[in-house]
TINURO-727393 format. One record per residue (C-alpha): z, x negated, y. Coordinates in steps of 0.001 Angstrom, whole numbers, plus 500000, padded with zeros to 6 digits. Layout:
! residues N
ZXY...
! end
This chain:
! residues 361
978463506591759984976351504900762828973980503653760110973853507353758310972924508929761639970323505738762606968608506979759762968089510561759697967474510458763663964624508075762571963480510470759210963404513249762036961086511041764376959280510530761181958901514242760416958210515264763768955404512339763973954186513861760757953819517473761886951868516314765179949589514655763403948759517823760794948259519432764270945758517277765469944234517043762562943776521189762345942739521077765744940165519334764844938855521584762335935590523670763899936288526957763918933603529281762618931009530196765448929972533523766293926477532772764299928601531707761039930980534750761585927814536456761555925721535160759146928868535803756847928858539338757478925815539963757116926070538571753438929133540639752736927174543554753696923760543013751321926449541864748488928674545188748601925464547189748874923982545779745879927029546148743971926673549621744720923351550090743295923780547747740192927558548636739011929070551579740764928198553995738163928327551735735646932015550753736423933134554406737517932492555778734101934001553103732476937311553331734609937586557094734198936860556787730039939998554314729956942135556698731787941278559208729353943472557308727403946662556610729764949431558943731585946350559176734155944344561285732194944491564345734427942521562199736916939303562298734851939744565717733550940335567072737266937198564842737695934736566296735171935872569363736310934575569059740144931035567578738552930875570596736597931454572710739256929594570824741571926928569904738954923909571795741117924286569999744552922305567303744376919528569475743473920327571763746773920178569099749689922963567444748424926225566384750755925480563927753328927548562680755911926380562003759097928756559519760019927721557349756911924569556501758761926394554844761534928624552412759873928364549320761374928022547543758161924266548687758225923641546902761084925035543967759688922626544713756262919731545039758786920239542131760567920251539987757327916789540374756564915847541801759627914724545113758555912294547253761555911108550476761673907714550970763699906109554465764861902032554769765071902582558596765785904744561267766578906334564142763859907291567472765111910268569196764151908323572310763568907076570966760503908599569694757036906491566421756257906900564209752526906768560660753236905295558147750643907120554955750712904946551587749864905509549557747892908708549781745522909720545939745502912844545863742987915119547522745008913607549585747715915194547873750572912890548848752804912861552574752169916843552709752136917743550833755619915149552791757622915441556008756166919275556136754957921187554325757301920725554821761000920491551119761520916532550777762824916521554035765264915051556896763017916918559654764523915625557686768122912289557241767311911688560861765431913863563332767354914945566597765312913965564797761915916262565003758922915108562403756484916353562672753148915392559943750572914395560565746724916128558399743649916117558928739587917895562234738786919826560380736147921363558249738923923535561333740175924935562194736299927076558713737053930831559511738482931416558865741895928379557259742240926720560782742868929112561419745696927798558026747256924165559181747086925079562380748548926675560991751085924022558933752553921109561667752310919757560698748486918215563487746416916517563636742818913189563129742629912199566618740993910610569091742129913812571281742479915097569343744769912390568348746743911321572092747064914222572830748263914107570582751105910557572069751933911395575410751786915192576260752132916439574151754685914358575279757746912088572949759522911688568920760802912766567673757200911145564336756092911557563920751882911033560210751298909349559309748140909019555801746565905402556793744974904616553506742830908388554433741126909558551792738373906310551420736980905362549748740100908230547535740808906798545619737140904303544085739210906274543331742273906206539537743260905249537546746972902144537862748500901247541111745685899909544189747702899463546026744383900185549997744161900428552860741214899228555525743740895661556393741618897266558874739296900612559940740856899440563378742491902360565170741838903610564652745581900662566147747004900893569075744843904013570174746521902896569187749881900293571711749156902736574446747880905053573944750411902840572975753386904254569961753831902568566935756608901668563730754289902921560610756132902257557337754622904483554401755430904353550756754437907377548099754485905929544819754792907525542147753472909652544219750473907680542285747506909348538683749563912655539898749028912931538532744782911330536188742768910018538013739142908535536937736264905724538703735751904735539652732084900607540277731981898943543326731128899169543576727245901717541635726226904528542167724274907070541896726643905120543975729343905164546604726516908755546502725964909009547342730113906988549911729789908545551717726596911986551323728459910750552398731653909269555840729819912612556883728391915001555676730515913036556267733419913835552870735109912029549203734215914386546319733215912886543027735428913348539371735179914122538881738658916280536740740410917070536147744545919861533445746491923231533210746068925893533535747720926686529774748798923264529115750250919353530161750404918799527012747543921124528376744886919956531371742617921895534396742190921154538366742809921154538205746285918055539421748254916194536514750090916615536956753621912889538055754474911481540080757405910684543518756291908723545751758509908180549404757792905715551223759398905127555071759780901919556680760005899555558866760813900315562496759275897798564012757247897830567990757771898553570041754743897737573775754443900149576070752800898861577235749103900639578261746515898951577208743597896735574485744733893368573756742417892751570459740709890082570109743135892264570965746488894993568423745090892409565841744713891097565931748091894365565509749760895196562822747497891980560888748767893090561460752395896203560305751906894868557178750221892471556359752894895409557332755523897576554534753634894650551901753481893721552773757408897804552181758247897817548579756080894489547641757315895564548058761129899267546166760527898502543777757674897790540590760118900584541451762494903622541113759974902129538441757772899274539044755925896169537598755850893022539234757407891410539068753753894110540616752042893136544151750143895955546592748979894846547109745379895448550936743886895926550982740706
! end
């Protein structure tokens, strides 16, 4: 008996010596630091958001054709029903939710790159202004974080503004992905939509366009400042109908953000873009960022770049109705020069080179 309890007392002593040392040995550990907790974050953030974008729709519409065919069904059908009903909204200032803007997660996604909005000049609420957005990049980064999210101080730094921010009208045909466009402020880029902004829902509304569209975002790469502005007057035409302020703005550092292979004019491939980009209405690019273990590994992940978006100078529109060729094409020159004056004056503060041109195709 003595030699039955001699042992366990020392298997005991044993386990006990065991367990200390497992808690020294956690102890340790590091902990994550405020920077890593941080850092992670701000990854989590960029990676739901591009999720979003790339395979919301995509996965909705898959999900609600399988319960078709389950004891769920009535959840689609009810579904379809509401888009049906609902099917002009997006075309008549949409649904947004204010407190969308504020998340927090926002300022997480700003912080990654960081993303900063600067103001050269005022806008009055008494007026309804379009804002051009420069340049596309691949997925408008830029253009979303300043003028979707309230992450960089819009609402701050342009009192009384409502800014509302244009996408592909197909991209709100896509289940449940249409309510998370509406939600943030997104609108189709027609000119139902956007004329309703201008004209039905009062003053100190700013429509944010992405000019250079998915034609442009084919020749987006580092250190490219080129733009498909030279025949895309369509936006002036209904700043002129609806009297709308032209404000140019220009994100610096957007192009950084991916790494694209770049087909040249005339080949096969860049023909193939171009084809698919005129009938679906979007361009399929070779592109590819970090990943989500480090800056060094490749993966769809945005590069964490500084992106600087800055607002300029309005250019004053007259109301009329049905603008001439000629009318259109003076504005459109103003705006141009406008644009070129605002890159000009910033180009060498958020890292550009003094001899760097912004080419207009």
């Amino acid at each position: 008996m003595k030699t039955i309890i001699a042992a366990c007392s020392q298997n005991l002593s044993g386990s006990r010596g065991s367990v200390q040392a497992a808690l020294r040995t956690l102890l340790a550990v590091p902990w994550p630091s405020q920077k890593d907790i941080r850092s992670w974050l701000q990854l989590l953030s960029v990676l739901q958001w591009v999720l979003s974008f790339l395979l919301l729709g995509t996965v909705s519409l898959v999900v609600l054709i399988y319960l078709l065919f389950t004891s769920f069904w009535p959840i689609p059908v009810l579904y379809l029903a509401w888009v049906i009903f609902d099917w002009d909204t997006p075309e008549n200032g949409g649904r947004r939710l204010p407190c969308l803007r504020q998340w927090s997660v926002w300022r997480h996604f700003r912080d990654y790159f960081p993303v900063k909005l600067v103001k050269t000049h005022d806008l009055s609420p008494s007026h309804n202004y379009i804002i051009g957005c420069h340049p596309h990049g691949i997925l408008c980064v830029g253009a979303f974080c300043n003028f979707i999210t309230g992450s960089t101080g819009f609402n701050e730094l342009f009192p009384g503004i409502r800014c509302f921010l244009t996408t592909l009208a197909g991209n709100f045909r896509l289940p449940i992905f249409r309510e998370y466009l509406m939600s943030g402020g997104l609108c189709p880029v027609t000119r139902r939509a956007i004329g309703y902004l201008l004209s039905q829902n009062g003053c100190g509304n700013a429509v944010a366009i992405v000019i250079g569209g998915a034609a442009e975002s084919l020749s987006c790469s580092p250190g490219v400042t080129t733009l498909i502005l030279k025949n895309r007057k369509g936006f002036v035409r209904m700043a002129l109908r609806h009297g709308a302020h032209l404000v140019p703005s220009f994100s610096f550092g957007e192009n950084d953000l991916f790494r694209q292979v770049v087909f040249e004019e005339g080949s096969w491939m860049r023909s193939i873009q171009q084809r698919f980009q005129k009938m679906m209405g979007f361009a399929p690019c070779f592109f590819y960022g970090r990943g989500l273990t480090s800056d060094q590994s490749w993966g769809f992940l945005p590069f964490a770049r500084p992106i600087t978006t800055v607002v300029g100078e309005p250019v004053t529109v007259p109301m009329i109705p049905n603008p001439s060729r000629e009318t259109v094409d003076k504005y459109h020159e103003l705006y141009i020069r406008s644009l070129v004056k605002l890159f000009n004056e910033n180009k060498t503060k958020y890292g550009l080179q003094e001899t760097d041109k912004l080419h207009i195709l």
